[in-house]
C-alpha positions as CSV (number, residue, x, y, z in Angstrom):
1,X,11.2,-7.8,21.6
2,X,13.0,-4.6,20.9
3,X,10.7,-1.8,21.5
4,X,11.3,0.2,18.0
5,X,10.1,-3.0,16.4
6,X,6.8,-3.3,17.8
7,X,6.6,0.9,17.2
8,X,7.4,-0.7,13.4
9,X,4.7,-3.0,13.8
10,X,1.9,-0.7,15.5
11,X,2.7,2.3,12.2
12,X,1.8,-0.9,10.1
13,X,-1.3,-1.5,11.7
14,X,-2.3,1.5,12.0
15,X,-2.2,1.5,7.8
16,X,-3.6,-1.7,7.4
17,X,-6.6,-0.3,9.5
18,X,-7.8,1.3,6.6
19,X,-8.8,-1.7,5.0
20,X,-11.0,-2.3,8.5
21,X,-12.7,0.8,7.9
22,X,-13.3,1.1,4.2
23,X,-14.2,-2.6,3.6
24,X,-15.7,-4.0,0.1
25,X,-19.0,-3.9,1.1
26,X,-22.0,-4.3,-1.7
27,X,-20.7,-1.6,-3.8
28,X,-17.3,-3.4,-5.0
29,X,-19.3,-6.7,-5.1
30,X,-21.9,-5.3,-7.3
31,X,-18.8,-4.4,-10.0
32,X,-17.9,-6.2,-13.0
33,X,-14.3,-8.2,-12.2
34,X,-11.8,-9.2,-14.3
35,X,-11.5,-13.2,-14.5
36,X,-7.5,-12.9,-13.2
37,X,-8.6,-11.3,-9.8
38,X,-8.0,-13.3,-7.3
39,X,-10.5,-14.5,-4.8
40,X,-11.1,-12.0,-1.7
41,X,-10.2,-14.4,0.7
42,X,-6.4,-14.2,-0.8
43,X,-6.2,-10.2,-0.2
44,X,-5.7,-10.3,3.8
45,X,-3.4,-12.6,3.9
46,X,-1.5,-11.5,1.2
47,X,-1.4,-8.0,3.1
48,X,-0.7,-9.2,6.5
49,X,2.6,-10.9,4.8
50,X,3.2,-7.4,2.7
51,X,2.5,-5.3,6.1
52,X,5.0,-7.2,8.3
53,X,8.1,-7.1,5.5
54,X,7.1,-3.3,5.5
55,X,7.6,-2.8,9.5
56,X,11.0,-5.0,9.6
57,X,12.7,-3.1,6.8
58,X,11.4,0.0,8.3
59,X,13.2,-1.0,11.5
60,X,15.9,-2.4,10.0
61,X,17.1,1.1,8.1
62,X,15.8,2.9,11.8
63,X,18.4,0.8,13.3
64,X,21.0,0.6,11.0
65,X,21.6,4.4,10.2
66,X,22.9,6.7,12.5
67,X,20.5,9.3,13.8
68,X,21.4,12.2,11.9
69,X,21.0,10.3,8.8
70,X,17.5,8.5,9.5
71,X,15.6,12.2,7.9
72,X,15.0,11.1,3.9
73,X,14.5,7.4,4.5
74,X,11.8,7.8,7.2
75,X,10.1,10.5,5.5
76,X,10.0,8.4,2.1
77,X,8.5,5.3,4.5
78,X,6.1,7.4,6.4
79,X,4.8,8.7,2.8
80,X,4.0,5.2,1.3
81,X,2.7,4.8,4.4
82,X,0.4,7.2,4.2
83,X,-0.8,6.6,0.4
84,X,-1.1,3.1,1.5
85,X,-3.5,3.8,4.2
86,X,-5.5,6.4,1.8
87,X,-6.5,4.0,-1.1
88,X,-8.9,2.0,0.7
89,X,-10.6,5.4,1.3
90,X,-11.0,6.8,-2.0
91,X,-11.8,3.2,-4.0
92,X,-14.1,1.7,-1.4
93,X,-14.9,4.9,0.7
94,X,-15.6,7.7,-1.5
95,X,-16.2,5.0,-4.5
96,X,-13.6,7.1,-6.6
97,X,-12.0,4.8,-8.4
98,X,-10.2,6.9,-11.1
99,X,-9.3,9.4,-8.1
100,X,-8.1,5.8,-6.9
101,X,-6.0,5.0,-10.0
102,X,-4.0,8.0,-9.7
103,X,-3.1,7.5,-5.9
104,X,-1.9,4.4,-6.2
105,X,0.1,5.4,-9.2
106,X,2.0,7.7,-6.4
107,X,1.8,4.9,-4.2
108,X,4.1,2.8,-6.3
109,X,6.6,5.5,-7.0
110,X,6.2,6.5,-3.3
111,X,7.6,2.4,-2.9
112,X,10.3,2.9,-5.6
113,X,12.0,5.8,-3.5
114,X,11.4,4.2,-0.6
115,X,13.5,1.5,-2.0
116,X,16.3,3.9,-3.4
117,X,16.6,5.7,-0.3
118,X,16.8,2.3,1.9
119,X,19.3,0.6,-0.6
120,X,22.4,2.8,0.8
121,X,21.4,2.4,4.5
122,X,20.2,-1.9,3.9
123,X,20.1,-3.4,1.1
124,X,18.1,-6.3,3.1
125,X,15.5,-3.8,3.8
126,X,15.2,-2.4,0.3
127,X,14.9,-6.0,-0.9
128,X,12.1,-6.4,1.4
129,X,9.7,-3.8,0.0
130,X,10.1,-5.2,-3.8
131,X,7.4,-7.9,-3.3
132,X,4.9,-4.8,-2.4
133,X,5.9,-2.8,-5.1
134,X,5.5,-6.2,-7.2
135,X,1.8,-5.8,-5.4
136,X,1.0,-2.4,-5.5
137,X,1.9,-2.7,-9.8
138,X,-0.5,-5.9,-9.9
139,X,-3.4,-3.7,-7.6
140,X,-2.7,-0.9,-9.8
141,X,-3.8,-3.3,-12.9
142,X,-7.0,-4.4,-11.4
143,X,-7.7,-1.3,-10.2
144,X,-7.5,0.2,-13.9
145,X,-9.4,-3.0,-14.8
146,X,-12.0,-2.0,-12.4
147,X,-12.4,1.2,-14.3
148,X,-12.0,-0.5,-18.1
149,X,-14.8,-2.4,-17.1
150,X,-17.1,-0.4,-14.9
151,X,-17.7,2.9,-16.8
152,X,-20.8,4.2,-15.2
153,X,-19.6,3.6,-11.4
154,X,-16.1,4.8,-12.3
155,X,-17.9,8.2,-14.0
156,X,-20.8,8.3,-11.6
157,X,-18.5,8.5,-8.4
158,X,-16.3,11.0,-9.8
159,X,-19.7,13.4,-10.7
């Protein structure tokens, strides 16, 4: 397997591990849910799926464009990236879920660009990331539901 991939693969995990480290735990189950949320059995494997099309189009625009043009569409990737892996630490971390609410908000117009800048380089790779932003916009919902429904934890974190 081509080397670059499985550097693909390893950023991915790397992000995912946030999750690992800032699971549920008693807090989120203790929170009023929305009936539409689906069951937490559904959230990993949804992820996994999200997390590999993330690492091949990554790879795909790192292979397809030449070196000196690599700059904007990396640094676009490595900033989702990098939102991605910080929301699991302010909602079930720092129980911030308003502080939450607005980093995913840049998470999913962190995905958009990343989708603009990939578009010119692969279009197969922009394509890839739409079922995450699809995601990330459904997340965003519950996560706002979250908050609708769970005044005192969303104010009482943010204190």
């Amino acid at each position: 397997m081509d080397w670059t991939l499985m550097a693909f693969i390893g950023v991915c995990a790397v992000a995912a591990s946030s999750g690992a480290l800032f699971p549920p735990g008693k807090w989120y189950d203790s929170l009023r849910k929305p009936s539409w949320r689906p069951p937490n059995w559904l959230f990993g494997p949804a992820w996994m799926v999200l997390y590999a099309m993330i690492a091949v189009s990554g790879w795909l625009v790192w292979t397809t464009a030449a070196p000196g043009d690599r700059l904007v569409p990396m640094t676009v990737y490595g900033v989702q990236l990098a939102l991605n892996a910080a929301w699991s630490g302010i909602f079930f971390g720092m129980k911030r879920m308003k502080l939450a609410l607005g980093e995913m908000a840049l998470l999913w117009l962190s995905i958009a660009a990343n989708i603009a800048v990939f578009w010119p380089v692969h279009q197969g790779a922009a394509l890839l990331l739409v079922p995450y932003l699809a995601w990330v916009a459904f997340a965003f919902t519950l996560n706002r539901a979250l908050v609708s429904l769970n005044p005192q934890a969303a104010a009482g974190a943010a204190a």
